[in-house]
C-alpha positions in Angstrom: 69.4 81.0 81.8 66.0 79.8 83.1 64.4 82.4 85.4 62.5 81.4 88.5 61.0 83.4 90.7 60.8 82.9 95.0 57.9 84.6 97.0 59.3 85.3 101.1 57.0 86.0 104.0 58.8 87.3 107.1 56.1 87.6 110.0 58.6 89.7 112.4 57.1 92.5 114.6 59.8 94.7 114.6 62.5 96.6 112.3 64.6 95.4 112.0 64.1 92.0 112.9 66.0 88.2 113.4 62.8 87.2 111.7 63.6 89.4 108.6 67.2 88.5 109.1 66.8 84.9 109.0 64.5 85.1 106.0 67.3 87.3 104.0 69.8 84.5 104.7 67.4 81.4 103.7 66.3 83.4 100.3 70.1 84.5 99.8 70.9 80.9 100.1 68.8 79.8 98.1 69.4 82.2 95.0 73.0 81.1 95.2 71.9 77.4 95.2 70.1 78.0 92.2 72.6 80.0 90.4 74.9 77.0 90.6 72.2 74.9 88.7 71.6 77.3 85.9 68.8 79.5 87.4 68.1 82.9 87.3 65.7 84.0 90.7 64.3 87.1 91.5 63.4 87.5 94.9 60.3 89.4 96.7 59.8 89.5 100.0 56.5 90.9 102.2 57.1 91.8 105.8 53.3 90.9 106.9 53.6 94.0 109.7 53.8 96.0 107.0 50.8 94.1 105.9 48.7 93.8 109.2 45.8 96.2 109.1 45.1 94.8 105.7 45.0 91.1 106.6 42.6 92.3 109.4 40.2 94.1 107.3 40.2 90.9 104.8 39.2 88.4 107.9 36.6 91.0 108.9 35.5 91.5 105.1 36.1 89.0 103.3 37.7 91.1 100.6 41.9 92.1 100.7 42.6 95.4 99.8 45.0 96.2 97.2 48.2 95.9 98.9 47.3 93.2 100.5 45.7 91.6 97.3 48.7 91.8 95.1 50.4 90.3 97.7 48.6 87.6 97.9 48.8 87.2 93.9 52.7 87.3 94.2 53.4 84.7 96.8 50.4 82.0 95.1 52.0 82.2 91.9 55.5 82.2 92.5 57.6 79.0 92.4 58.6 78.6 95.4 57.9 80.3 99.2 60.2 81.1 101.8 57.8 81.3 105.1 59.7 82.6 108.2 57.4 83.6 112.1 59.1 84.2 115.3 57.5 81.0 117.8 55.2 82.6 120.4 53.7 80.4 123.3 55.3 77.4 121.6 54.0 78.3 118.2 53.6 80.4 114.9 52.8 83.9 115.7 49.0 85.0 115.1 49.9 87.3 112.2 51.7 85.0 110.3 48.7 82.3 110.8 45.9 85.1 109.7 48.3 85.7 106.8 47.6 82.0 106.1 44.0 81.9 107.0 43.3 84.7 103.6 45.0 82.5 101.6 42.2 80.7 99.3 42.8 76.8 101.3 43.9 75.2 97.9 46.2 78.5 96.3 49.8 76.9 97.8 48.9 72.9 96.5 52.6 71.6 95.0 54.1 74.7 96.4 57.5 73.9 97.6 58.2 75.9 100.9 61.3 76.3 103.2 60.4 77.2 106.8 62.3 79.0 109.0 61.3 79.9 112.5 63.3 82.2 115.2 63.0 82.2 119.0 64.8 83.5 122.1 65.5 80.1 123.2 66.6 76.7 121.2 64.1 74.9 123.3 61.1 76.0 120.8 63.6 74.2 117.5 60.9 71.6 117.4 58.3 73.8 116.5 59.0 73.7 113.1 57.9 70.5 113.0 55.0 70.6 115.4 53.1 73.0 114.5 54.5 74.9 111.4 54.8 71.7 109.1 51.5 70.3 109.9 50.0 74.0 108.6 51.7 73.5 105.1 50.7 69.9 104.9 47.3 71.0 105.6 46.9 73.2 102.7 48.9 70.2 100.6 51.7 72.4 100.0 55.3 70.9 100.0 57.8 71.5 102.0 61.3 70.1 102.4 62.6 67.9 104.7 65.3 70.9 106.2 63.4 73.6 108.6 65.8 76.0 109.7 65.1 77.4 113.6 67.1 79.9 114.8 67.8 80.9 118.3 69.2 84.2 119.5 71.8 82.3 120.2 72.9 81.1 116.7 73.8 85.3 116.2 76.1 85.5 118.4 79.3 84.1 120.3 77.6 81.2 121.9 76.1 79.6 118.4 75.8 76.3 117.7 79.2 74.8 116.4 78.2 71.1 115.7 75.3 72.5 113.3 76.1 75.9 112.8 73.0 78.1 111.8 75.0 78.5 108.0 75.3 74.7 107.7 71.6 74.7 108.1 70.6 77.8 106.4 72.6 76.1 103.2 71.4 72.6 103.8 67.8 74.1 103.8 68.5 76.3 100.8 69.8 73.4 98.9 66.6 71.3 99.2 64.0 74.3 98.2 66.7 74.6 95.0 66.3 70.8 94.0 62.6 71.1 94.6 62.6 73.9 92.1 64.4 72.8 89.2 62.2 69.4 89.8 59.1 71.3 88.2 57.7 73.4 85.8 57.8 76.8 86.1 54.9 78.4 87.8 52.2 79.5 85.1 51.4 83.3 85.7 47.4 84.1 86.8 45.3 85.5 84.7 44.4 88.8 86.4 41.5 89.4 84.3 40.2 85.9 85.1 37.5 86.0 87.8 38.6 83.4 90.1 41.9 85.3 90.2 40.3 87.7 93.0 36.7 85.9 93.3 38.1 82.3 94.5 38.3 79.4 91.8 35.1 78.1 90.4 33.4 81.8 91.5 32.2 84.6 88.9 30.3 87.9 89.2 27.0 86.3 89.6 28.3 85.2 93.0 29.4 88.3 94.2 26.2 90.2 93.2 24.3 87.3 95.1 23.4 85.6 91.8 25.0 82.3 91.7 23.2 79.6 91.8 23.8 78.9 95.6 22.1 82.0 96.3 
């Protein structure tokens, strides 16, 4: 059975969290998807509060530290991402966009991505597509046509019933599974390759201020 393997970034603040659950379902989902098409998954997901203080020091630094780094190195080379941020003011939540912004801008190019978003309200659903989608396309990663927003409401008795949350979550989990089986498998990095950790096109003569655009 092939083996593919999906990186999941849940931006919640708190533990537990809808955020957390919603990204549990989507990646659930879609290891059952790909089950059915003859693919093995393995799963990891990184709750970037867990994550915070090191995503700060790496925008005030410049360099991640080691949690943060192998984090980093797990969701770029994976086959797939899962990205899930409770909408604040309308939008993605800061620590989910400073998880982005220590990304290097071309590490998720081809990626294919399933969003998900959660709110307290089903008036934010369009954010998905406002704000989140335009980030990904951005950084010319790819993500599918189904984003999956979640409102408190979708948990309880008042949920949706002419698109229940589960039709979507499926739906969603279904597209990210085509995606995956439409492409290679992800080559591993090579760890002992400099523009692993230096940025690609970067080697030690650049970090000890030796490069030629010093």
């Amino acid at each position: 059975m092939t083996r593919r393997r999906i990186a999941v970034i849940s931006a919640g603040l708190s533990s537990p969290s809808s955020t957390r659950l919603l990204a549990d379902r989507l990646s659930a989902a879609t290891a059952a998807a790909l089950t059915e098409r003859g693919v093995e998954t393995e799963v990891e997901v990184f709750e970037l509060r867990d994550l915070a203080h090191e995503i700060t020091d790496n925008l005030l630094t410049g360099f991640a530290p080691p949690a943060l780094a192998a984090a980093i190195e797990d969701v770029v080379s994976a086959d797939a991402l899962i990205a899930v941020t409770p909408i604040f003011s309308t939008s993605y939540s800061g620590l989910f966009k400073s998880f982005i912004d220590v990304l290097e801008p071309t590490s998720l190019t081809g990626k294919p991505v399933l969003l998900g978003a959660n709110a307290g309200t089903p008036r934010h659903s369009l954010a998905i597509d406002y704000a989140i989608r335009p980030l990904f396309a951005y950084l010319h990663a790819e993500p599918v046509s189904t984003g999956v927003f979640a409102a408190s409401s979708d948990w309880g008795a008042d949920a949706d019933t002419v698109t229940p949350l589960g039709d979507r979550i499926d739906r969603g989990a279904r597209e990210l599974a085509d995606a995956i089986v439409g492409r290679a498998p992800a080559a591993a990095a090579d760890p002992f390759d400099p523009a692993h950790y230096l940025g690609e096109g970067r080697s030690f003569a650049d970090l000890l201020g030796g490069g030629s655009g010093s």
